[in-house]
OpenMM code with the backbone's topology and positions (N, CA, C; nanometers):
from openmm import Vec3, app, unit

residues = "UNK UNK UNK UNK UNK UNK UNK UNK UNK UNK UNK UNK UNK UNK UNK UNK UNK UNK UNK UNK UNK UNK UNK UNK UNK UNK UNK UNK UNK UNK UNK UNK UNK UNK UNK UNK UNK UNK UNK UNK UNK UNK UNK UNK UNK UNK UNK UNK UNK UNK UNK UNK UNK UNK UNK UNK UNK UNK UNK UNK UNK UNK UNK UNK UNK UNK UNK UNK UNK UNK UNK UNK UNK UNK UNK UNK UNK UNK UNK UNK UNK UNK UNK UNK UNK UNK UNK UNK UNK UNK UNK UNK UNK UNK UNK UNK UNK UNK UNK UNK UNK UNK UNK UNK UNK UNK UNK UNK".split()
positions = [
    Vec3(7.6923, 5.7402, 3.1860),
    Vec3(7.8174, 5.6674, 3.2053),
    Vec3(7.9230, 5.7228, 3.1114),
    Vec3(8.0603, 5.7353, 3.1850),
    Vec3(8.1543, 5.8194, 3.0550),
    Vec3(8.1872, 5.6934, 2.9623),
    Vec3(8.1231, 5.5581, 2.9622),
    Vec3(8.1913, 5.4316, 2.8382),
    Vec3(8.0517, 5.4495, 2.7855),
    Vec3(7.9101, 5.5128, 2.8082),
    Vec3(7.8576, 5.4493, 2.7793),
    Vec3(7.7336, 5.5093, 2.8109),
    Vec3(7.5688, 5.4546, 2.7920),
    Vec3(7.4573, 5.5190, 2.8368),
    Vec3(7.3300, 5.3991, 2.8730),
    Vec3(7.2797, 5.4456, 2.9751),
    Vec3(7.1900, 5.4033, 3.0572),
    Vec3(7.0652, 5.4607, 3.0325),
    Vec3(6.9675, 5.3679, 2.9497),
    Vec3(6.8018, 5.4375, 2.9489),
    Vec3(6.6996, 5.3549, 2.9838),
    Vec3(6.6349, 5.3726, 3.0195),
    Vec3(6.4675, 5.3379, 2.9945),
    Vec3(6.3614, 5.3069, 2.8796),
    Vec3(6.3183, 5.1941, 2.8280),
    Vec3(6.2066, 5.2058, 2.7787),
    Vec3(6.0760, 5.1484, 2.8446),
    Vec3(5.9933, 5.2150, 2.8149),
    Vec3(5.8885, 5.2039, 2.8862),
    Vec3(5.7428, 5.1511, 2.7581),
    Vec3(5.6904, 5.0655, 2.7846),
    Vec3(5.5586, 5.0096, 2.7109),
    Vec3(5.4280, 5.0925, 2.7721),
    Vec3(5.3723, 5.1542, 2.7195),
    Vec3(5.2991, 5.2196, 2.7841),
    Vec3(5.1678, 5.1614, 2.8121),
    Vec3(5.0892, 5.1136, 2.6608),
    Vec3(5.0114, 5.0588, 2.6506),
    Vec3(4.9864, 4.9143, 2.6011),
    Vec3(5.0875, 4.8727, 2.5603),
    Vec3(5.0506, 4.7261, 2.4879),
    Vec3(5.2330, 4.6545, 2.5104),
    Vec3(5.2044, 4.5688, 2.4731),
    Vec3(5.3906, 4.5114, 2.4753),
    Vec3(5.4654, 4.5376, 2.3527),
    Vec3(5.5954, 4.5905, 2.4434),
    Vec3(5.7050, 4.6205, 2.3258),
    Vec3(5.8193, 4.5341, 2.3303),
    Vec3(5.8473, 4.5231, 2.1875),
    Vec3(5.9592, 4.3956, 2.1675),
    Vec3(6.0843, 4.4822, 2.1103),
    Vec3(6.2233, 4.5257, 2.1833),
    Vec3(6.3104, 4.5662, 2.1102),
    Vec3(6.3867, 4.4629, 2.0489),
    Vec3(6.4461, 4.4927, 1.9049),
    Vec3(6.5264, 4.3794, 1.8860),
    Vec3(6.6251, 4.4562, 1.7814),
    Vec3(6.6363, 4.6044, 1.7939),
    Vec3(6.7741, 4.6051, 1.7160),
    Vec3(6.7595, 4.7791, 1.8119),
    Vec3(6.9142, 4.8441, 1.8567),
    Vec3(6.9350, 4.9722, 1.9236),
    Vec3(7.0291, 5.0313, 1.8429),
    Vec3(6.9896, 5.1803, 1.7923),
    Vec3(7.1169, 5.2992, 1.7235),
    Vec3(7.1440, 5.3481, 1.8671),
    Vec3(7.2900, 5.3542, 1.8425),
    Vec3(7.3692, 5.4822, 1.8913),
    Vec3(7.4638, 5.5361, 1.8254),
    Vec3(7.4659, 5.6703, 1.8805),
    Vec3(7.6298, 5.7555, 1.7893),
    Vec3(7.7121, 5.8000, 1.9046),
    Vec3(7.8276, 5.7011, 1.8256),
    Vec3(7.9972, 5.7429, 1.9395),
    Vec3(8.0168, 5.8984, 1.9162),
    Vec3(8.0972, 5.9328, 2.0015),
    Vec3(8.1424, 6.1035, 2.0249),
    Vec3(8.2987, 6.0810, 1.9884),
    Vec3(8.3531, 5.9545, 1.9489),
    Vec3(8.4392, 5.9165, 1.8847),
    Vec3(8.4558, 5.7999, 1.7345),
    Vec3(8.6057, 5.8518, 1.7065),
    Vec3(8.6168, 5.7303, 1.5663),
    Vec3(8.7378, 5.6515, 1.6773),
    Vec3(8.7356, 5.5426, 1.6020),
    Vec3(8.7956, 5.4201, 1.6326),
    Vec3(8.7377, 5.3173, 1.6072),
    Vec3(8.8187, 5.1830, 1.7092),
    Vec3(8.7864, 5.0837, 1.7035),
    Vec3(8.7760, 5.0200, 1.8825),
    Vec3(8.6534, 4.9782, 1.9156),
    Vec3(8.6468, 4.9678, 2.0905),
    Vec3(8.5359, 4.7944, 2.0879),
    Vec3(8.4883, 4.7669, 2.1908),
    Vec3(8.4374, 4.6548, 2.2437),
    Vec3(8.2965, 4.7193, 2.2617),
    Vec3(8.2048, 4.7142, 2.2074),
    Vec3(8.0439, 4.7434, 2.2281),
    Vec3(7.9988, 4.6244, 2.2869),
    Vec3(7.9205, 4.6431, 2.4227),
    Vec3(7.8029, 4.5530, 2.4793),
    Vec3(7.7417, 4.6602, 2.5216),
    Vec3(7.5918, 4.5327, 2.4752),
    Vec3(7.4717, 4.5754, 2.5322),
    Vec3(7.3992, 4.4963, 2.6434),
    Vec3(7.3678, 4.5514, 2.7417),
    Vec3(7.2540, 4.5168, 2.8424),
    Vec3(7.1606, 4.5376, 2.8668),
    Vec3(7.0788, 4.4651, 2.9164),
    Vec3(6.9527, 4.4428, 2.9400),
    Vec3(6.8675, 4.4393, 3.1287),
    Vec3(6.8183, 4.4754, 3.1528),
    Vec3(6.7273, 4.3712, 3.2425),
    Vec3(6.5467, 4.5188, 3.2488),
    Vec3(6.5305, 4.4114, 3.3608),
    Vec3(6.3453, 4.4634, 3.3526),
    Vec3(6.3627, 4.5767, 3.4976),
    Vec3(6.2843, 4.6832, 3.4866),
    Vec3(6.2167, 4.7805, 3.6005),
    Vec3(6.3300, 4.8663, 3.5293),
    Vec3(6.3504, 4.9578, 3.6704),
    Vec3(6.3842, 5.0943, 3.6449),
    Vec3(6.5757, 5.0869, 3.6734),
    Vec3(6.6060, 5.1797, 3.6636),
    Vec3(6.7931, 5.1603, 3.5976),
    Vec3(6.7645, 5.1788, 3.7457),
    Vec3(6.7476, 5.2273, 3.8456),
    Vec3(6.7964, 5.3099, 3.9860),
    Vec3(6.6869, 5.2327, 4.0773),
    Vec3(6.7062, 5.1137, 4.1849),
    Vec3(6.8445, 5.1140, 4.2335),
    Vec3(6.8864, 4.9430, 4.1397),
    Vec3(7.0080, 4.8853, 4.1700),
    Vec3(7.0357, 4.8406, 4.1189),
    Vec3(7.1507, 4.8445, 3.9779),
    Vec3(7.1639, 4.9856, 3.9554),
    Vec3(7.2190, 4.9919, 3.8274),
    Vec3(7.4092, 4.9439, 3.8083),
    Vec3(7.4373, 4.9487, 3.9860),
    Vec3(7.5722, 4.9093, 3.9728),
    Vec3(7.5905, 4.7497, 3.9570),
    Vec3(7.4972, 4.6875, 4.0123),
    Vec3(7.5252, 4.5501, 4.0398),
    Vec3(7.4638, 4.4624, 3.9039),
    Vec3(7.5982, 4.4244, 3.8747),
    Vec3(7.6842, 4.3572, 3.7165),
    Vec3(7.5469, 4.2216, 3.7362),
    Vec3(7.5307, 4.0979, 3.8325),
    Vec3(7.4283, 4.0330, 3.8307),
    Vec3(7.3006, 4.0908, 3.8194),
    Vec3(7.2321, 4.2222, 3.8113),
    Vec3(7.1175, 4.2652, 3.7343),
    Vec3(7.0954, 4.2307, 3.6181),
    Vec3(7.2125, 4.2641, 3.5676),
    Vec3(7.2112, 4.3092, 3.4042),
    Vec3(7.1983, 4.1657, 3.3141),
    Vec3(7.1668, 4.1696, 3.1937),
    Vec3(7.2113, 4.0550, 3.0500),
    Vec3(7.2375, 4.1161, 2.9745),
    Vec3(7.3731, 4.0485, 2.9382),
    Vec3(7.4381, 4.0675, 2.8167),
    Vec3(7.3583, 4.0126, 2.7109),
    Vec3(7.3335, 4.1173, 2.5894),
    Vec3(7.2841, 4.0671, 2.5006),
    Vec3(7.3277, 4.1030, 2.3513),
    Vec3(7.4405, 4.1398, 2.3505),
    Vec3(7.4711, 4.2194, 2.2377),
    Vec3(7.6522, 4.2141, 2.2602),
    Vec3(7.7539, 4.1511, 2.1812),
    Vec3(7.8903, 4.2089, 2.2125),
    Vec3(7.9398, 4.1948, 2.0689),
    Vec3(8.0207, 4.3100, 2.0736),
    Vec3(8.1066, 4.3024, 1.9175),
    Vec3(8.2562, 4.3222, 1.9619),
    Vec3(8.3392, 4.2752, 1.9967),
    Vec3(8.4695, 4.2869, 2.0394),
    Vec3(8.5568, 4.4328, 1.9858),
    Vec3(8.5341, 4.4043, 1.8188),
    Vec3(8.6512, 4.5079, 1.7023),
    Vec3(8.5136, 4.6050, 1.6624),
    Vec3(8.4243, 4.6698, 1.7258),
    Vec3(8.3078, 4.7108, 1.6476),
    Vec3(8.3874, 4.9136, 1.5851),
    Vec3(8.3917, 4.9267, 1.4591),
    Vec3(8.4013, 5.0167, 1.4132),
    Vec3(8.3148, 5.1467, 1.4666),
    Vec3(8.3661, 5.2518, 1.5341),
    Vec3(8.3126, 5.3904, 1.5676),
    Vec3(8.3363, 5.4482, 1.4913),
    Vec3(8.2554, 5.5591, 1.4542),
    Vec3(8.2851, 5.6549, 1.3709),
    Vec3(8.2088, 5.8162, 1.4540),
    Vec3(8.2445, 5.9100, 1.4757),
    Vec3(8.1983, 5.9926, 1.5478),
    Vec3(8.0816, 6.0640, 1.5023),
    Vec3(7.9442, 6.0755, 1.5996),
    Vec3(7.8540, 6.1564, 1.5323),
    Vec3(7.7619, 6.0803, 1.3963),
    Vec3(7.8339, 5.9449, 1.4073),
    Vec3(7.7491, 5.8388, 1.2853),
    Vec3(7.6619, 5.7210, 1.3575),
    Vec3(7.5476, 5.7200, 1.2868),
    Vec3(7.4571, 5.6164, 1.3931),
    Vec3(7.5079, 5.4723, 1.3462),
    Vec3(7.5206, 5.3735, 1.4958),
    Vec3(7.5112, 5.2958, 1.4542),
    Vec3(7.4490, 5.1574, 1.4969),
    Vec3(7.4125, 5.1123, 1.4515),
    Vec3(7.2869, 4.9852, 1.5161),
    Vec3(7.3489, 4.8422, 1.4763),
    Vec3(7.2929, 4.8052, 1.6483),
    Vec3(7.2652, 4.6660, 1.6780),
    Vec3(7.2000, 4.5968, 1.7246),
    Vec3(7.2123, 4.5084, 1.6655),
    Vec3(7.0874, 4.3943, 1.6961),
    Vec3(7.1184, 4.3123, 1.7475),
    Vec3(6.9838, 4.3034, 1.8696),
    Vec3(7.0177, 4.2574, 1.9767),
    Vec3(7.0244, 4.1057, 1.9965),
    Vec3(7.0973, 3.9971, 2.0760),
    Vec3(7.1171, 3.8595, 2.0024),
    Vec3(6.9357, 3.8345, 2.0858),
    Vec3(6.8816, 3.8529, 2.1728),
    Vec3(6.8026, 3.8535, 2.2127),
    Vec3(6.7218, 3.9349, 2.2176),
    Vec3(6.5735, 3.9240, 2.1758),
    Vec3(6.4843, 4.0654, 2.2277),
    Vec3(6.4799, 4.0166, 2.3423),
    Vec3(6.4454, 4.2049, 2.3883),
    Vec3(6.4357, 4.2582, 2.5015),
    Vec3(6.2709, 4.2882, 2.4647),
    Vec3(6.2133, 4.1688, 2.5852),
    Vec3(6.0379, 4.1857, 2.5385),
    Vec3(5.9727, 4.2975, 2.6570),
    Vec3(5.8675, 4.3782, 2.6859),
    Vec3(5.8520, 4.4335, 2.7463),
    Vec3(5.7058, 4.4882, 2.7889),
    Vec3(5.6597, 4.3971, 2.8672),
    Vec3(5.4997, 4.3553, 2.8708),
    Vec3(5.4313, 4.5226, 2.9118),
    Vec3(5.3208, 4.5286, 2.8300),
    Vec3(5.2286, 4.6455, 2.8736),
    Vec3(5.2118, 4.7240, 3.0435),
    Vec3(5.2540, 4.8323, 3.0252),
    Vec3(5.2915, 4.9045, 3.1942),
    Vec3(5.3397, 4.8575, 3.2389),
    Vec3(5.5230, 4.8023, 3.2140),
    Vec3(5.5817, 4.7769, 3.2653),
    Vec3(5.7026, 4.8815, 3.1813),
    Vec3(5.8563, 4.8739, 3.2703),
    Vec3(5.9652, 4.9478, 3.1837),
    Vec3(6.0895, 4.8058, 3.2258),
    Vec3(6.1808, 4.8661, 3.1066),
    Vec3(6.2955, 4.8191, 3.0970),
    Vec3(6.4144, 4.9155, 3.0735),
    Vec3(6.5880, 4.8790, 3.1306),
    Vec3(6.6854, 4.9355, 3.1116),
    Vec3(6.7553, 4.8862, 2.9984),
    Vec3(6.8172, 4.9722, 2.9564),
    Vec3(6.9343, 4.9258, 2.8120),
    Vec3(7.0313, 4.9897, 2.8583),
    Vec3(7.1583, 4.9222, 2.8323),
    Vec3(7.2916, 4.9814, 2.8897),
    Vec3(7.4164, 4.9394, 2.7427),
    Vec3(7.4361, 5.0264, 2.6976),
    Vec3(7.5280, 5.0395, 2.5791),
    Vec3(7.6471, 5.0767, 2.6503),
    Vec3(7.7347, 4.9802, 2.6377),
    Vec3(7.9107, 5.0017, 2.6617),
    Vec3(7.9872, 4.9973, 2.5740),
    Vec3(8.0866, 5.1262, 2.5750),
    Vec3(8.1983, 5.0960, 2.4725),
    Vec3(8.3464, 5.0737, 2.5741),
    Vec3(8.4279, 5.0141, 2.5445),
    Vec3(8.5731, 5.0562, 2.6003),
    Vec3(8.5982, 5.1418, 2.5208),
    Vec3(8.6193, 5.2760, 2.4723),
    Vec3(8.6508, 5.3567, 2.4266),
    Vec3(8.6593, 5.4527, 2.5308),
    Vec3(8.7388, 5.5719, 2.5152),
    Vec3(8.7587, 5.6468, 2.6535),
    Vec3(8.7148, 5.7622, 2.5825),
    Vec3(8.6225, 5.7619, 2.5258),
    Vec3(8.5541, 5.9272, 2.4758),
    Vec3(8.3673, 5.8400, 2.5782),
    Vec3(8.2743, 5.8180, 2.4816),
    Vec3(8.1286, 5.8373, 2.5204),
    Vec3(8.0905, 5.7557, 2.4206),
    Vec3(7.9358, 5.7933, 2.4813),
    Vec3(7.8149, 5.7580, 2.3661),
    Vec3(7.7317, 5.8571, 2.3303),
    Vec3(7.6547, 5.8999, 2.2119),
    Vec3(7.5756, 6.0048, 2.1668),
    Vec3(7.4464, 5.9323, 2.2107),
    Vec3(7.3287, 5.9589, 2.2716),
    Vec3(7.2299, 5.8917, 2.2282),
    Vec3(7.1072, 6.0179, 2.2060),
    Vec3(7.0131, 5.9958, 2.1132),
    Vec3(6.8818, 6.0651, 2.1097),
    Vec3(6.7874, 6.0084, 2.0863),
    Vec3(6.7214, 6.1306, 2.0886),
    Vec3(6.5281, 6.0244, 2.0353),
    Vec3(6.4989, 6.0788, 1.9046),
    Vec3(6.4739, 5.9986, 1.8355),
    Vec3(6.4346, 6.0148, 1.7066),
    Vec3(6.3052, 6.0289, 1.7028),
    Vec3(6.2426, 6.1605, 1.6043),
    Vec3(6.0549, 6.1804, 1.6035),
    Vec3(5.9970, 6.0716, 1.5642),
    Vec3(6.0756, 5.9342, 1.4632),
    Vec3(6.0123, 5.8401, 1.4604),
    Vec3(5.9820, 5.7536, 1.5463),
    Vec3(6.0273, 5.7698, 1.6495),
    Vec3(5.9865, 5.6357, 1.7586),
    Vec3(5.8395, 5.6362, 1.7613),
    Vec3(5.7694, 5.5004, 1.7457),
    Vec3(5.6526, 5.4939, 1.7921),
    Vec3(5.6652, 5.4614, 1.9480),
    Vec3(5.5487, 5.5034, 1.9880),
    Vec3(5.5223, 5.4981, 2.1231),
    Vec3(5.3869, 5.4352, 2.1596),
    Vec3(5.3692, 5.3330, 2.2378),
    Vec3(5.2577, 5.2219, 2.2924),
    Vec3(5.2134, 5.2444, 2.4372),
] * unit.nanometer
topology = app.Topology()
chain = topology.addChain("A")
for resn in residues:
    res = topology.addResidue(resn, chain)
    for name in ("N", "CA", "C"):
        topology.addAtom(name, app.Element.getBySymbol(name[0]), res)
């Protein structure tokens, strides 16, 4: 998404509980961050706004470009064993979002 990024996590083996997400803007400023939520796979479904939960909004949230930054989510996002879930990070900012995988992620 050019406001923003659309992923997958997936529980592989046991249940995973997210409850806080980094990302890094491709810009500095100041924009509106939400985060979304829902269960299965981003595709199909990914346009339609009643899929999703809001679970995360910061109205004035500080960007800084290329700097990680994390939030926590007002709700975990629980995610029962062999099953997946979508996360959808929005900024109103008219640049992007950075996202990667860090070697620390554990994986279940």
């Amino acid at each position: 998404s050019y406001n923003g990024i659309m992923f997958e996590v997936v529980a592989k083996k046991m249940q995973v509980v997210v409850t806080k997400v980094k990302f890094s803007p491709d810009t500095t400023g100041t924009a509106q961050v939400k985060c979304f939520t829902r269960p299965g796979n981003i595709v199909p479904g990914d346009e339609d706004e009643s899929q999703w939960k809001c679970v995360f909004t910061d109205p004035e949230m500080r960007l800084v470009s290329n700097h990680e930054l994390l939030i926590t989510l007002d709700q975990p996002l629980d995610i029962p064993a062999h099953q997946r879930s979508c996360v959808y990070i929005h900024t109103t900012n008219s640049s992007g979002v950075s996202f990667y995988a860090e070697n620390s992620i554990s994986t279940y």
